[in-house]
C-alpha positions as CSV (number, residue, x, y, z in Angstrom):
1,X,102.5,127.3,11.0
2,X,100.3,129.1,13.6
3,X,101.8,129.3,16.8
4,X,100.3,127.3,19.8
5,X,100.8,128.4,23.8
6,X,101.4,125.9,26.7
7,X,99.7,126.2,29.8
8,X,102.0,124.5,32.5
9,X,100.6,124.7,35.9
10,X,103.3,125.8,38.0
11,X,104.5,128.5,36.1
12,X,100.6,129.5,36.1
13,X,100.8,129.6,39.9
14,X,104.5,131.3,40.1
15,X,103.0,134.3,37.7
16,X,100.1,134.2,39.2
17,X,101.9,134.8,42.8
18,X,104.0,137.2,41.2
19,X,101.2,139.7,39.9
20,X,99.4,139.6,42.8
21,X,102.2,140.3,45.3
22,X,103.8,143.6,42.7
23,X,100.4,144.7,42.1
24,X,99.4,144.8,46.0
25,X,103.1,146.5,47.0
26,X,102.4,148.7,44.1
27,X,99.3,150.1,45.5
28,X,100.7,150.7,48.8
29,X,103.5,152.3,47.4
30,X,101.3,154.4,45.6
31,X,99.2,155.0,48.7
32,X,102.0,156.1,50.7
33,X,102.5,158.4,48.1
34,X,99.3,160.0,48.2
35,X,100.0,159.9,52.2
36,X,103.3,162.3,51.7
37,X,101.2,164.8,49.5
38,X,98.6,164.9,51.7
39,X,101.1,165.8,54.7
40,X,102.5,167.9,52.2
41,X,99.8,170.2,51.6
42,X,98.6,170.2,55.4
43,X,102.1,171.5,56.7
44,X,101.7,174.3,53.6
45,X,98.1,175.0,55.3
46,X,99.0,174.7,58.5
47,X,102.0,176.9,58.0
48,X,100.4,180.2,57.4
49,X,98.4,179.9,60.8
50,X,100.2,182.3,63.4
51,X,101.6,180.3,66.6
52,X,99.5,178.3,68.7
53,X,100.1,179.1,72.4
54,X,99.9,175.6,74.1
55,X,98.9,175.6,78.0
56,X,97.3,173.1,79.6
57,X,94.1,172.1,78.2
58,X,94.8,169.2,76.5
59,X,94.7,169.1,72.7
60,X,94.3,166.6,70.0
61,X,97.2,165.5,67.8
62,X,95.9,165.1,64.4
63,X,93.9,168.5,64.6
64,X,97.2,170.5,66.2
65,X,99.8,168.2,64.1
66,X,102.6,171.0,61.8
67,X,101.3,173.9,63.6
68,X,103.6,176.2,65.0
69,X,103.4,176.3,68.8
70,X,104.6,178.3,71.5
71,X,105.3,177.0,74.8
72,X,105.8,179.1,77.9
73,X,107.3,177.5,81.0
74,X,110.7,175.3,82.1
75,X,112.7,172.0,80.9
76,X,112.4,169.3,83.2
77,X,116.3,169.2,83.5
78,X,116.2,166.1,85.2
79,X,114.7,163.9,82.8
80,X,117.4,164.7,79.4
81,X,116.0,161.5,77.0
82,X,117.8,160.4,73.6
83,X,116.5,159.0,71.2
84,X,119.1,156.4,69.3
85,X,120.0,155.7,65.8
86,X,119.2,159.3,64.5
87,X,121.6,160.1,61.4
88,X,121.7,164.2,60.8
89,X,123.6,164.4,57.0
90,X,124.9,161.0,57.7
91,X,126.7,161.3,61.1
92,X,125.4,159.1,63.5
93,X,123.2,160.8,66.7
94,X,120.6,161.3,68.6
95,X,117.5,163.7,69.2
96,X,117.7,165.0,72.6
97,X,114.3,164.9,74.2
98,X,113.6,166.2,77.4
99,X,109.6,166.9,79.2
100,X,108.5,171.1,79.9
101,X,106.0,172.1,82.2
102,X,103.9,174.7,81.0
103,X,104.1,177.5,83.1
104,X,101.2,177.9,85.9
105,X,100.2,173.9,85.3
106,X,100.8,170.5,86.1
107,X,100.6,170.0,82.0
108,X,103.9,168.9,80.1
109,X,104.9,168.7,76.5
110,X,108.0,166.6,75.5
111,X,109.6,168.3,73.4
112,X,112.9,167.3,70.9
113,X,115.2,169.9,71.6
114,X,117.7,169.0,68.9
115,X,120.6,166.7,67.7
116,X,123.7,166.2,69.1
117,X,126.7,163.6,67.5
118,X,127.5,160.6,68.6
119,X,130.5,159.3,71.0
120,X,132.4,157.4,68.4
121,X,134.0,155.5,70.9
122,X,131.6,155.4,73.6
123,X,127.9,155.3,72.5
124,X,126.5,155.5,76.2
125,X,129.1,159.0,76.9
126,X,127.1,161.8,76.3
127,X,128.4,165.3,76.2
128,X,127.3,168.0,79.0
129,X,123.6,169.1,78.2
130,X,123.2,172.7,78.3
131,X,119.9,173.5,79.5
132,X,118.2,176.9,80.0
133,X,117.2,176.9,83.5
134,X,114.3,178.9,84.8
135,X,111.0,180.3,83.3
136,X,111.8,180.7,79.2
137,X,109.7,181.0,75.9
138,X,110.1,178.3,73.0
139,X,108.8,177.7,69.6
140,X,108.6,174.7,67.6
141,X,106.5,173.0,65.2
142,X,103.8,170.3,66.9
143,X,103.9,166.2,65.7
144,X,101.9,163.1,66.1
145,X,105.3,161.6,67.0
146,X,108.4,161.2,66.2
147,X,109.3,158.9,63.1
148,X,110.1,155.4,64.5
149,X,113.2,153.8,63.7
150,X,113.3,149.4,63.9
151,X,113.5,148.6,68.0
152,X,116.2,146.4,68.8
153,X,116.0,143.7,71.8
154,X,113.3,145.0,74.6
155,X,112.8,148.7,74.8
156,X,114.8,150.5,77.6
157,X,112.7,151.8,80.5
158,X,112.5,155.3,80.9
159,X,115.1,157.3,83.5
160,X,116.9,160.6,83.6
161,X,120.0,159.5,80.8
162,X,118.0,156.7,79.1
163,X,119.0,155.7,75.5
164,X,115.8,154.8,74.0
165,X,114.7,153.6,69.8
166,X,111.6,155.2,70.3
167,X,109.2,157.4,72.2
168,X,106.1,158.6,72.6
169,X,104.0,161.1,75.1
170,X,101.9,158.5,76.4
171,X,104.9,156.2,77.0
172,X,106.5,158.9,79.0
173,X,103.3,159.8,81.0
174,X,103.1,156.1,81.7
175,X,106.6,155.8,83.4
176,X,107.2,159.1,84.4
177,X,103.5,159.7,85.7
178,X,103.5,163.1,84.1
179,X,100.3,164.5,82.8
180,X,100.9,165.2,79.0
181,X,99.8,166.7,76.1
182,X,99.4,164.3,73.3
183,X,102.1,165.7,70.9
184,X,106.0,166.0,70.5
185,X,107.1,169.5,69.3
186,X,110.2,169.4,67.3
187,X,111.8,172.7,68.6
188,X,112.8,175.4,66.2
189,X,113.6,178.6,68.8
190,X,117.1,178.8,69.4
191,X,118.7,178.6,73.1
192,X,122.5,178.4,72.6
193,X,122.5,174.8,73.8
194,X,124.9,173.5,71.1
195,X,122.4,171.1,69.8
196,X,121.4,171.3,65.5
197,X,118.2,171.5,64.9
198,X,117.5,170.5,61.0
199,X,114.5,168.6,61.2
200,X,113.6,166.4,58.4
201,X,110.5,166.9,56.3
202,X,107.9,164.0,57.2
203,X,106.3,164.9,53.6
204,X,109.7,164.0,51.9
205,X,109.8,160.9,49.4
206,X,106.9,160.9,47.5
207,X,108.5,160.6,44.8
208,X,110.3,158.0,45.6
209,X,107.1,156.2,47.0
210,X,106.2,156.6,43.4
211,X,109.2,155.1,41.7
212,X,109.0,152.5,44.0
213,X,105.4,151.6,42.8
214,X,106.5,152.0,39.0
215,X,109.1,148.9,39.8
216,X,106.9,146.7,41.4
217,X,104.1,147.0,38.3
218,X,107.2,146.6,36.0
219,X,108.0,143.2,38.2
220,X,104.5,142.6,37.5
221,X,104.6,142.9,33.9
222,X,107.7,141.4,33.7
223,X,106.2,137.7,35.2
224,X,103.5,137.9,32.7
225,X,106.0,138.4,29.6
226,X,108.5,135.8,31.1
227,X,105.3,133.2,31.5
228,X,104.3,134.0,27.7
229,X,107.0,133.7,25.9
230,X,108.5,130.8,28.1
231,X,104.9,129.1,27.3
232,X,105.4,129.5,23.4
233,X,108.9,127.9,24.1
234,X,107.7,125.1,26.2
235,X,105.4,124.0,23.2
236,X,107.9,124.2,20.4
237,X,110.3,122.3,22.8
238,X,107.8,119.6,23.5
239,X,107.1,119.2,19.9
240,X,110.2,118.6,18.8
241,X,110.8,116.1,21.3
242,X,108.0,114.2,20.2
């Protein structure tokens, strides 16, 4: 007896759904993939370039972003920043970010100097910041920005001690009328302020980008099987009861 296939039209439209939505999440997965290689192979580029002295004409982000910089000049000890909800080999934390002037300008550069551990008991007590005072050399490694974690309730304005979610250099030239360079620098240069500066790859996970597209086609797959052999099933069912 040949075998006959029932279309039913809702179980059309739920497969139909289906494909389209693990097909579309499977091609961004994939092209956040392609994103992490291509960041990947830019830091590798980038890396081999010798330090690039930043003073105060302004520079553009994407063409300075994974250099290695230098800065010359001071912290702006009275504006210490921290960014919230920063895990550092799963300890809860937070990136300390404070503003420098480049020495002989009016130019700054916020710069993440580091992690330090949360207060387990009290999130808001922070311990004492050492900061190096006076004229001093730093190196780091220039970003776009720093990687944005989910803001929760209205964002905190910014004030010497804030606790913020996120930040960015035109958010701090905004409120703290500074004139700004366009870029975060992750510091690497060590000052003997107590802060850990491990700073993760922005090119890890693409991998996992990739696995992650692999189950949404497989979900995809999956809804077209499920609606074949649940249509060959419908029509022996409905014959039987006939």
């Amino acid at each position: 007896m040949p075998l006959k296939f029932r279309i039913r039209l809702i179980p059309l439209l739920v497969t139909i759904a289906l494909v389209i939505l693990g097909v579309s999440l499977a091609q961004w997965q994939t092209r956040r993939a392609h994103e992490k290689e291509q960041i990947d192979e830019q830091m590798h580029q980038r890396a081999l370039l010798p330090p690039l002295v930043l003073g105060s004409q302004a520079v553009i982000a994407k063409d300075v972003a994974f250099r290695h910089v230098r800065l010359n000049g001071q912290f702006v000890s009275s504006l210490p920043l921290y960014l919230d909800n920063r895990a550092l080999h799963g300890a809860a934390g937070f990136y300390v970010m404070m503003p420098f002037k480049i020495q002989g300008s009016d130019m700054h550069v916020l710069v993440a100097r580091g992690w330090q551990p949360r207060n387990a008991q009290d999130r808001s007590k922070m311990p004492a910041l050492a900061t190096p005072e006076g004229m001093v050399q730093i190196e780091g490694i220039a970003r776009e920005n720093i990687d944005r974690v989910m803001q929760l309730g209205q964002a905190s304005a910014i004030a010497p001690g804030a606790i913020l979610q996120n930040i960015s250099a035109a958010d701090l030239a905004r409120q703290a009328h500074l004139n700004m360079q366009d870029i975060i620098v992750e510091q690497t240069s060590e000052v003997q302020d107590g802060l850990q500066r491990d700073w993760p790859l922005p090119s890890a996970g693409a991998d996992k980008h990739r696995a992650y597209a692999f189950q949404w086609y497989a979900l995809s797959l999956m809804a077209i099987i499920f609606f074949v052999v649940t249509g060959f099933t419908g029509y022996r069912r409905g014959k039987v009861s006939q």
